[in-house]
C-alpha positions as CSV (number, residue, x, y, z in Angstrom):
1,X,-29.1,19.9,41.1
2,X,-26.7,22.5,42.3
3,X,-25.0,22.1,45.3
4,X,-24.7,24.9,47.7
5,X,-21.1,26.0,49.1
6,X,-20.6,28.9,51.3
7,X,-17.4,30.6,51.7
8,X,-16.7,33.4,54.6
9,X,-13.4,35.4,54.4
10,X,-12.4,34.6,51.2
11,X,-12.7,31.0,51.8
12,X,-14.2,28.0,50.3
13,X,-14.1,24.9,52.3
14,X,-15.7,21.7,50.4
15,X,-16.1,19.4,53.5
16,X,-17.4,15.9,52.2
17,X,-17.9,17.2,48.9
18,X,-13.9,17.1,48.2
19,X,-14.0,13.6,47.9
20,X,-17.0,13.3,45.6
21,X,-15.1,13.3,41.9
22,X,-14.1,10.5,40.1
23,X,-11.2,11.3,37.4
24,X,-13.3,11.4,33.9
25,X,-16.2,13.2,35.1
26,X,-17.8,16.0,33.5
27,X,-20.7,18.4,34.3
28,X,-21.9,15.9,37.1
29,X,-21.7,17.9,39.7
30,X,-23.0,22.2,39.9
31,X,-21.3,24.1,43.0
32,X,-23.5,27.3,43.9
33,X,-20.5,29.3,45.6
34,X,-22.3,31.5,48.1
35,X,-21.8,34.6,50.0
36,X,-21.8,37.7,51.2
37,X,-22.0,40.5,47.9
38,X,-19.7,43.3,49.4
39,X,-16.2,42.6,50.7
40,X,-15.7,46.2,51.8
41,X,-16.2,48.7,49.4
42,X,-16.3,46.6,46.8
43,X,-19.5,45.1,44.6
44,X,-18.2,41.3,43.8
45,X,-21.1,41.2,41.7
46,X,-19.1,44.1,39.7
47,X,-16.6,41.8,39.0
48,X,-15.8,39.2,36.4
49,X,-15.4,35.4,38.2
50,X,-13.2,33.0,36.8
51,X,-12.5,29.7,38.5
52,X,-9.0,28.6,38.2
53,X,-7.4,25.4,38.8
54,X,-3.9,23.0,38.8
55,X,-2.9,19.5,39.5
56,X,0.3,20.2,41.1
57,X,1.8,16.8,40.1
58,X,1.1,16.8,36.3
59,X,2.2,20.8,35.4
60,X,-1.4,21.9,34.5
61,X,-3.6,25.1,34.5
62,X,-7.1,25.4,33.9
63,X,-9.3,28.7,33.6
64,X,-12.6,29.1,33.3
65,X,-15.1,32.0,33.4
66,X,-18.1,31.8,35.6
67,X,-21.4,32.9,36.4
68,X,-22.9,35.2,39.0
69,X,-25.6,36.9,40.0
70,X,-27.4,38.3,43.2
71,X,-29.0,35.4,45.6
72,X,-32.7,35.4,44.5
73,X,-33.8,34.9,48.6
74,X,-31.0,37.8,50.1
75,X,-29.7,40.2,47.2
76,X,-27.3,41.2,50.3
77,X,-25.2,37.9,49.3
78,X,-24.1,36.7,46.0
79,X,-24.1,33.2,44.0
80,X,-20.8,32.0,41.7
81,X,-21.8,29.2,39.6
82,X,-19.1,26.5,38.8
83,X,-20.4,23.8,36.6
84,X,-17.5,20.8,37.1
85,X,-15.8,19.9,33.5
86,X,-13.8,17.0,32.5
87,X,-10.9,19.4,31.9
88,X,-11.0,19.4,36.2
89,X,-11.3,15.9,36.5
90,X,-8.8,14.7,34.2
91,X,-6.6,13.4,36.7
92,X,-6.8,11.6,40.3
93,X,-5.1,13.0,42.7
94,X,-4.9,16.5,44.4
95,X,-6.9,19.7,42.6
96,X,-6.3,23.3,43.8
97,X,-8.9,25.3,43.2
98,X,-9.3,29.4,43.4
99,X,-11.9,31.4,42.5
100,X,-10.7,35.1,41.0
101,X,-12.6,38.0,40.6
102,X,-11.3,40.5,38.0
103,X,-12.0,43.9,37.1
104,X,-13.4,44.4,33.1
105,X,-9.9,45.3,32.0
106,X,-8.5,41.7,33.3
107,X,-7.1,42.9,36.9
108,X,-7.4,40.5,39.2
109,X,-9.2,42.1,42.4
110,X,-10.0,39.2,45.0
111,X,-8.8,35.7,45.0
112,X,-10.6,33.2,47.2
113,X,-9.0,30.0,48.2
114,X,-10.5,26.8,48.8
115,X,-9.5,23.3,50.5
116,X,-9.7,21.7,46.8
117,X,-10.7,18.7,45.5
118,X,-9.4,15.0,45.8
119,X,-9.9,13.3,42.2
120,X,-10.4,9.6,42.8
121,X,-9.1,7.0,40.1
122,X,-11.5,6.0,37.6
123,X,-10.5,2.2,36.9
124,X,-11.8,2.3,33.5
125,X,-11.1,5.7,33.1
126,X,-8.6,7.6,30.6
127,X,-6.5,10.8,30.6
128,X,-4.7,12.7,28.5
129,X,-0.7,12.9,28.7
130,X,1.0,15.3,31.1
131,X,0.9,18.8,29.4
132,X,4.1,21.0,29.4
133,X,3.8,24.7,29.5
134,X,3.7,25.6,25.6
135,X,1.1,22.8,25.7
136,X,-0.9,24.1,28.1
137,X,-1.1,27.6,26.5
138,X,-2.4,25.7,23.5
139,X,-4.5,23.7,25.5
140,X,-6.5,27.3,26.8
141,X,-6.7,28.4,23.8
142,X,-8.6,25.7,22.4
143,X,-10.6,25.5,25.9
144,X,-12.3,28.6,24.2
145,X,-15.3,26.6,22.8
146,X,-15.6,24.8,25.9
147,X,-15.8,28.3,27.6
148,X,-18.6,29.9,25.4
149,X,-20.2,26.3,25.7
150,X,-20.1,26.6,29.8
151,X,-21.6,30.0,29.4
152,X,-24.4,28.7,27.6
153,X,-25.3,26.2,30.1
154,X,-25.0,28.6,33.2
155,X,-26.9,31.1,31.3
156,X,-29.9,28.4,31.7
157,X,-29.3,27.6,34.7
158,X,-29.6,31.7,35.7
159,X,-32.7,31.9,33.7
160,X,-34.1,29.0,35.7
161,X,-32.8,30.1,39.2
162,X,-34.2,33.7,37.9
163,X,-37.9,32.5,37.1
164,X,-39.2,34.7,40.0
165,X,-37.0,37.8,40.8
166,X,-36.5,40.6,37.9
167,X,-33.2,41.5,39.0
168,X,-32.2,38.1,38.9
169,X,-33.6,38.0,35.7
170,X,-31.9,41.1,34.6
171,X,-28.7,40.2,35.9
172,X,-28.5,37.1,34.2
173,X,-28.8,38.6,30.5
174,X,-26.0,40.7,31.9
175,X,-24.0,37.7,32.3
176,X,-24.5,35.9,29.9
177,X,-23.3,38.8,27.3
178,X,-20.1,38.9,29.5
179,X,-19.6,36.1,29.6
180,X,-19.5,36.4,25.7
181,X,-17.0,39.3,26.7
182,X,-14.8,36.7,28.7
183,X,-14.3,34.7,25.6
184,X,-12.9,38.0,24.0
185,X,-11.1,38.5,27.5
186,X,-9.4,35.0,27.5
187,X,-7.6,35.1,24.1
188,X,-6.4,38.7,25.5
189,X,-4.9,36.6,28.9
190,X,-4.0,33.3,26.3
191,X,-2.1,36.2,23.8
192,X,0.0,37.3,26.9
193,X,0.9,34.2,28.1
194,X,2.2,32.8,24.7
195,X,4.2,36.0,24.8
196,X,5.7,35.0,28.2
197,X,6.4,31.9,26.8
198,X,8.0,32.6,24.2
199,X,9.8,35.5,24.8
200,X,9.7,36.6,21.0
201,X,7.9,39.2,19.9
202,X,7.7,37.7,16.4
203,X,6.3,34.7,18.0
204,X,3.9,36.4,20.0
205,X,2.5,38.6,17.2
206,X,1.5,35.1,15.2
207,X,0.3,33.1,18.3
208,X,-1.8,36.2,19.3
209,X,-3.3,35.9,15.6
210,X,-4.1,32.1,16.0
211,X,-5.3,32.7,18.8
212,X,-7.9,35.2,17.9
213,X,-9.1,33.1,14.9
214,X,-9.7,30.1,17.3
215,X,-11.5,32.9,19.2
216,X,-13.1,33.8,16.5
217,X,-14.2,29.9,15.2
218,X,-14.7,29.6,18.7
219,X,-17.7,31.6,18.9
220,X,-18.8,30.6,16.0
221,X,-19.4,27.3,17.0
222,X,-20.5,28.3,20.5
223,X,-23.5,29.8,18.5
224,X,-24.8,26.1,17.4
225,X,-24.1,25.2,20.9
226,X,-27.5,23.4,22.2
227,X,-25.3,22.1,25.5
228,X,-24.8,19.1,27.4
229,X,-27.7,15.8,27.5
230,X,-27.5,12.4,29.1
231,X,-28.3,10.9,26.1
232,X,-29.7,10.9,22.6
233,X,-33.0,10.8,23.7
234,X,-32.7,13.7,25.7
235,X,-31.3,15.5,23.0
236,X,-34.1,14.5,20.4
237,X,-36.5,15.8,23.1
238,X,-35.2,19.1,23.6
239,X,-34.5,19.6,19.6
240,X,-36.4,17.6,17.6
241,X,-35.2,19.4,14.5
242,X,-32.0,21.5,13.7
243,X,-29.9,23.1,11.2
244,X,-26.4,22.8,9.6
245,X,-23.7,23.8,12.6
246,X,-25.9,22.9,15.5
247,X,-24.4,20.6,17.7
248,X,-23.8,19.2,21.4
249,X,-22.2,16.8,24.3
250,X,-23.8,13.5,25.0
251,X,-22.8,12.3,28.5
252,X,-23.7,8.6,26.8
253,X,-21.1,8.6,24.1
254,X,-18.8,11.3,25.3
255,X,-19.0,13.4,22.3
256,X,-20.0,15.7,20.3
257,X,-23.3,14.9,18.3
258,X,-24.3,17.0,14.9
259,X,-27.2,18.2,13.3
260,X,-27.3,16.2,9.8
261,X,-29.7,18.2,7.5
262,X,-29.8,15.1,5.3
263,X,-30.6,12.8,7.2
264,X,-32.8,15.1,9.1
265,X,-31.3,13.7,12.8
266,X,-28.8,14.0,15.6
267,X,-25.7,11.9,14.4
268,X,-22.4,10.9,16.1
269,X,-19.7,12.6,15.0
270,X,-17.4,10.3,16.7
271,X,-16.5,7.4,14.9
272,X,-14.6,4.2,16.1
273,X,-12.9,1.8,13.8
274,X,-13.3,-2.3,14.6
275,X,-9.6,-3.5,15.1
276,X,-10.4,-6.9,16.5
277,X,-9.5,-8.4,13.0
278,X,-6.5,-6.7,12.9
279,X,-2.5,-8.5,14.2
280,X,-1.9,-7.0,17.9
281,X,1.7,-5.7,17.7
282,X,2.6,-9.0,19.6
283,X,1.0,-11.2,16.7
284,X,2.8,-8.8,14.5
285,X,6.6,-9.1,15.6
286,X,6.6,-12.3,15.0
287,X,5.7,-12.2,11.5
288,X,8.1,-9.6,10.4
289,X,11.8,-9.1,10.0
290,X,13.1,-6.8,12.8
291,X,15.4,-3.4,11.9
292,X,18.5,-3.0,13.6
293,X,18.9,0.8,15.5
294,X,19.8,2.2,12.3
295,X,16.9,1.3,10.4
296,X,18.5,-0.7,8.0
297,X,16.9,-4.3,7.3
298,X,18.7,-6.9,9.1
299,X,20.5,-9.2,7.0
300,X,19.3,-12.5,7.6
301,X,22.4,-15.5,7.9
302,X,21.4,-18.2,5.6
303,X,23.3,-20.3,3.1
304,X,21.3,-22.1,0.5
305,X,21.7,-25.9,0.4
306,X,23.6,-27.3,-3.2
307,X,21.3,-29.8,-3.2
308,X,17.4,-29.9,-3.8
309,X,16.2,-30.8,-0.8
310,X,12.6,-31.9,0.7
311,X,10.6,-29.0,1.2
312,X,9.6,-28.9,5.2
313,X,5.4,-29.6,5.9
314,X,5.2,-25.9,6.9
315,X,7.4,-23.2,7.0
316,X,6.3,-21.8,10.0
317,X,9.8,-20.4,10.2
318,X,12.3,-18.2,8.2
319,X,14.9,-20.8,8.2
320,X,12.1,-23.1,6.7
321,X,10.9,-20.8,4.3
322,X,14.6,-19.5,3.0
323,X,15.0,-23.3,2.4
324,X,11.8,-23.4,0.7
325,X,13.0,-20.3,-1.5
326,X,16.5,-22.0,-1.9
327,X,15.1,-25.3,-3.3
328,X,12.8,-23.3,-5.8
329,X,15.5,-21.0,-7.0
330,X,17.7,-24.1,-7.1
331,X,14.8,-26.4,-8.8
332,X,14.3,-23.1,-11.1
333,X,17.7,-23.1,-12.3
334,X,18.1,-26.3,-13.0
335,X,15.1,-26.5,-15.3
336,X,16.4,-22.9,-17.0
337,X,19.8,-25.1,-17.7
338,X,18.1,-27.7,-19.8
339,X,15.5,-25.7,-20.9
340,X,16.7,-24.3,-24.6
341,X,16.0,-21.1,-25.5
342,X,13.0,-18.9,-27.8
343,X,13.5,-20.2,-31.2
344,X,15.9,-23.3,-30.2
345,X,14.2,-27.0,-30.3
346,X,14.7,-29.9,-29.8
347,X,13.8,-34.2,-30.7
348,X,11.5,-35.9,-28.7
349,X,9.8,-39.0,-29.4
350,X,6.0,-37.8,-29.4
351,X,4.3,-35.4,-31.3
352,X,2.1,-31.9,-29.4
353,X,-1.6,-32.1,-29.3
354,X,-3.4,-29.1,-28.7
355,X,-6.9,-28.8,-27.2
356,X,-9.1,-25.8,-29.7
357,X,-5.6,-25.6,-32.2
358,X,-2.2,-24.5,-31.8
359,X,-3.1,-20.6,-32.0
360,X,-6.1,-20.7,-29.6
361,X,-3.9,-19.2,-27.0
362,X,-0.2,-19.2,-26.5
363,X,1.9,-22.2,-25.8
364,X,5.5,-22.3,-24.6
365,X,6.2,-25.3,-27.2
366,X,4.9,-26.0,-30.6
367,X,5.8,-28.5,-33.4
368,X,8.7,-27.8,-35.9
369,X,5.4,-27.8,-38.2
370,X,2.6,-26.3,-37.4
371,X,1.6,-23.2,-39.2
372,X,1.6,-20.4,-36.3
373,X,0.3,-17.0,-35.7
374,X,2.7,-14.5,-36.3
375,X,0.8,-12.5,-33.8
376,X,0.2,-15.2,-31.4
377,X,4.3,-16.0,-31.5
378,X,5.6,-12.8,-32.0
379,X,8.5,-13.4,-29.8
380,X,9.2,-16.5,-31.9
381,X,8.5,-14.9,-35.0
382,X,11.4,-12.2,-34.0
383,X,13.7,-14.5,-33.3
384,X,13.3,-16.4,-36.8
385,X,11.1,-14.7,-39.4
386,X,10.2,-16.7,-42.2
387,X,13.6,-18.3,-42.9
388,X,12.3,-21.7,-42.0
389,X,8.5,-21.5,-43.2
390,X,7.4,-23.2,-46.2
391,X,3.5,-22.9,-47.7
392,X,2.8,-20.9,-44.3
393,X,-0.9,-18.7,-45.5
394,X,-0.8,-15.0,-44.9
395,X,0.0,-13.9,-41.5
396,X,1.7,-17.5,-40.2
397,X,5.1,-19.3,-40.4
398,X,6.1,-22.3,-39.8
399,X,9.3,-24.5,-39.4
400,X,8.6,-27.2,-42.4
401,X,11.7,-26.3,-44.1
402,X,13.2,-28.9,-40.8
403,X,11.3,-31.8,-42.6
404,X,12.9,-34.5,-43.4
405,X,16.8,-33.4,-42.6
406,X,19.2,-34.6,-40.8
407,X,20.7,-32.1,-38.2
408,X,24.2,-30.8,-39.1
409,X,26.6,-28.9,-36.7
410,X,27.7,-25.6,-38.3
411,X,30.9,-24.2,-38.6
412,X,33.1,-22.9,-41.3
413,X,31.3,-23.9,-44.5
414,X,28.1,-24.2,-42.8
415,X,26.3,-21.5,-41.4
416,X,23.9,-21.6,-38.5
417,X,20.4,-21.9,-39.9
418,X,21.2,-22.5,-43.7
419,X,19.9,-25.3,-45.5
420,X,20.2,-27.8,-48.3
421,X,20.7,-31.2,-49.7
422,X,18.2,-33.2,-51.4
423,X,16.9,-36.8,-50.5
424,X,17.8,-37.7,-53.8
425,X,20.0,-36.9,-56.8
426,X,21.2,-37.2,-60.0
427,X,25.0,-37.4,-60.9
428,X,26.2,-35.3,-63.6
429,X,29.1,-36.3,-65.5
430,X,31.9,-34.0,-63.8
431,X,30.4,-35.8,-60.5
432,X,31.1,-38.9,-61.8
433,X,34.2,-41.7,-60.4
434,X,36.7,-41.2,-63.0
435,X,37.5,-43.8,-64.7
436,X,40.4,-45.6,-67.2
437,X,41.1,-48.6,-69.9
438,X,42.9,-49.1,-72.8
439,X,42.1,-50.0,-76.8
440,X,44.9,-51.9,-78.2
441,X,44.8,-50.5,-81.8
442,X,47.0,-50.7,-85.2
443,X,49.1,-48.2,-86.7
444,X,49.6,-49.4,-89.9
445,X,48.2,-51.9,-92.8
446,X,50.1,-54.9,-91.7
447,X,50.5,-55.7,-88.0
448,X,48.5,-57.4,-85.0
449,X,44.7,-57.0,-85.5
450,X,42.9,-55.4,-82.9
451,X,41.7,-58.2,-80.6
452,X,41.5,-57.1,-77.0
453,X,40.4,-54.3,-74.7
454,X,40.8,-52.9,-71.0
455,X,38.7,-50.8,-68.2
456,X,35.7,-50.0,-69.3
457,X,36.0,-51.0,-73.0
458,X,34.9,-54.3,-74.2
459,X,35.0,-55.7,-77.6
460,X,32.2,-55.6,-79.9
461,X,31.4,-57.2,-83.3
462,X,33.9,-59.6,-84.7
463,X,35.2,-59.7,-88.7
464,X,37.1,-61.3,-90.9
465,X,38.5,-58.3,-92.4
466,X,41.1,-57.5,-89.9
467,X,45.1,-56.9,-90.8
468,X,47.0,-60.3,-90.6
469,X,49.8,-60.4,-89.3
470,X,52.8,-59.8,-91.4
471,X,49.6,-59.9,-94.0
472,X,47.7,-57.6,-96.3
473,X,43.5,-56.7,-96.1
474,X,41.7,-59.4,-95.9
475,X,44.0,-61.6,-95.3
476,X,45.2,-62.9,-91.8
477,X,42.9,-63.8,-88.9
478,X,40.0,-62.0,-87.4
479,X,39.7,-58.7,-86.2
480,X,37.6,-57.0,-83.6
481,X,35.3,-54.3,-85.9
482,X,33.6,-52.2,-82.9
483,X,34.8,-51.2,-79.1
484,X,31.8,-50.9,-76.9
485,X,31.5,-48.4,-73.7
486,X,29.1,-48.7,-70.7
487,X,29.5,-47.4,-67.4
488,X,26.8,-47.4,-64.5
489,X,22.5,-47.8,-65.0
490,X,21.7,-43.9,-64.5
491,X,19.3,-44.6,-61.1
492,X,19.8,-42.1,-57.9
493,X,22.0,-43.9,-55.1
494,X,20.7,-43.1,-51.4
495,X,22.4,-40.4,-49.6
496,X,20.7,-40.9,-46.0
497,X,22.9,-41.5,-43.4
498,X,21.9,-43.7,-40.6
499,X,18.6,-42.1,-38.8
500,X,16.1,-42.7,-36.2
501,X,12.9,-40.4,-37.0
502,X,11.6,-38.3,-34.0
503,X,9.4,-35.1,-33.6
504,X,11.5,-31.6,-33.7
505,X,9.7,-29.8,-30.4
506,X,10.3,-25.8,-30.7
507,X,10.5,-23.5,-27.7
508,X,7.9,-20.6,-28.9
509,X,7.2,-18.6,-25.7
């Protein structure tokens, strides 16, 4: 319900109603500003009311247009409707208020002071930062919507107030299309005051263009304007259905509720986002390394210990968890270092078993035998090909070519990965120990018979028909009639040196 305030001499006092705001308040209170209509010779309804407002201690300016009309009971005196926004209340503390009546071309005519208003603090109230000038020219502008919205509402409020008198009635159509006309009228005063601002024309020229598509957006929006409700409720009650662009304030949520054509119901277009499972920025700087001024990541001081030491029960720290990182990388090393390489291999004492078969996924070592994919191992298979594979079926390899030999370090006459040998062999005769003896034989028909032999010869089948000595044939004593030769039996010697048998482990992956 509005509240009546009269002024006299261009003069409104407030009395007890200055200290009736509370900082955050909007549309709770309705001032009917009342009056005499002529000051003079001049009609103030004639004139176009705006109510205009600062907080001296926070740099801001607020304009907005207003309704009048003839009183209903004395046409003699005049009624100025100010409906109290939260753009007023924004901030405890002092508010100077004015009320300015201005020809249609934007003159300002009369000017009517006021006591103010004394914003109390809203404990659990909010505010928007201190504006600066530029910021406040900004801020009008987009105050435009909030304009055609006010206009809306007062234009009820006139229609209500108007029920009985046709002049009332008639007057109120009046304002409410100049009101439309003040929106027009406020991007001309917001185009002007960018231009102070600024002082660029260039700079003017394109603020005056924004600001006359927000105008223009403006009233596009003020058009689904349906106004201001307590609540949801209210709203549904008033407009149980809608269309696309519709929209008003809810004095429940504090903003701005939608029609939703798909949903067929007034939704909230605010939406809030649940961070109580999210780190507070206290939590938070204590999980995270700190930047120096610079922003360059802080190097941390830390030397990693030589030796492998115990890991800590929790590394609630850094220092704890660089040590952690330290024994790892140290731990990690260490294992790389004895480790051998893809395609090395080396003895151990037990053979591999493998759970579903050596190729029924990848494993990082394998048995010098087993018969392996070449798709499986194609790291391996890289590295060594089919050099070592022997009987491996289409599309495997295999090291069986290690079977059964003895390792040899390579080197001159041996190069890495070559093989050969055999477990046994069979001499030839150029391998053969060479070896010497003597026959003791006779040059002539008379002289010493043949009788003896050395090395490797022995003496065979004895006659009588022998030289004698100093004799003729068959004379003289016996003879030896055959030399024999025999050396070795013809079976393969061992070449195995001394061994001890183990498994040949190969590192695959």
């Amino acid at each position: 319900m509005a509240k009546t305030i009269k002024f006299e001499n261009k003069y409104v006092y407030f009395g007890d109603e200055k200290y009736q705001h509370t900082r955050g308040e909007q549309y709770v209170e309705t001032y009917d500003i009342t009056g005499p209509r002529y000051y003079g010779s001049i009609d103030l309804c004639s004139l176009k009311w705006y109510v205009r407002a600062t907080h001296p201690n926070y740099n801001t300016l607020i304009e907005r247009p207003l309704t009048i009309m003839p009183d209903p009971q004395n046409t003699e005196d005049i009624i100025i409707v100010w409906m109290v926004s939260e753009d007023f209340t924004a901030y405890a503390g002092e508010l100077d208020v004015q009320f300015v009546g201005k020809s249609t071309v934007g003159q300002e005519i009369m000017v009517i002071r006021s006591d103010g208003l004394q914003i109390a603090e809203n404990v659990v109230g909010r505010a928007a930062p201190p504006q600066n000038v530029w910021e406040r020219s900004l801020s009008q502008m987009s105050n435009l919507l909030n304009n055609a919205e006010n206009a809306a509402a007062q234009s009820a409020a006139d229609a209500s107030r108007a029920e009985n008198a046709q002049e009332a009635a008639g007057q109120s159509a009046q304002t409410a299309q100049q009101a439309q006309e003040d929106t027009a009228q406020s991007v001309v005063q917001n185009q002007a005051l960018v231009q102070q601002i600024e002082g660029n024309a260039a700079a003017a020229a394109a603020s005056a263009a924004a600001a006359a598509a927000s105008a223009a957006k403006a009233e596009q929006l003020a058009q689904g304007c349906k106004g201001w409700f307590v609540n949801v409720t209210a709203l549904r009650a008033a407009y149980p259905t809608g269309t696309d662009g519709e929209w008003a304030i809810l004095g429940s949520t504090d903003s701005i509720w939608v029609w939703d054509a798909d949903s067929s119901d007034w939704i909230n277009s605010h939406k809030t986002t649940d961070l109580s499972d999210y780190y507070t920025k206290e939590s938070a700087d204590g999980r995270f390394l700190q930047i120096d001024g610079d922003g360059a990541a802080v190097t941390v001081p830390f030397t990693a210990p030589v030796a492998l030491p115990a890991l800590p029960p929790s590394p609630a720290t850094l220092e704890s968890l660089m040590t952690v990182l330290a024994s790892m990388r140290n731990r990690l090393a260490a294992l790389e270092e004895s480790t051998p390489g893809i395609g090395e291999w080396w003895y151990s004492p037990n053979v591999i078993t493998y759970t579903g078969g050596v190729n029924s996924k990848a494993f990082a070592r394998v048995n010098f035998n087993d018969d392996l994919s070449k798709t499986v191992y194609a790291v391996l298979y890289a590295k060594i090909g089919d050099s070592l594979s022997s009987g491996a079926a289409d599309g495997f390899f295999n090291c069986k070519k290690l079977a059964e030999r003895f390792p040899l370090a390579y080197g001159a006459n041996f190069q890495c990965g070559v093989v050969g040998g055999a477990q046994t062999h069979a001499l030839t005769a150029e391998q053969l120990p060479k070896l010497t003896g003597s026959i003791a034989l006779h040059s002539s028909s008379v002289g010493t018979p043949v009788y003896y032999c050395t090395g490797v010869f022995s003496a065979g089948q004895e006659n009588s028909s022998g030289y004698k000595d100093g004799g003729t044939y068959n004379t003289g004593a016996r003879s030896v009639g055959e030399v024999r030769f025999s050396v070795g039996g013809g079976a393969a010697h061992n070449n195995m040196p001394p061994y001890l048998a183990q498994n040949i482990i190969v590192r695959a992956l």
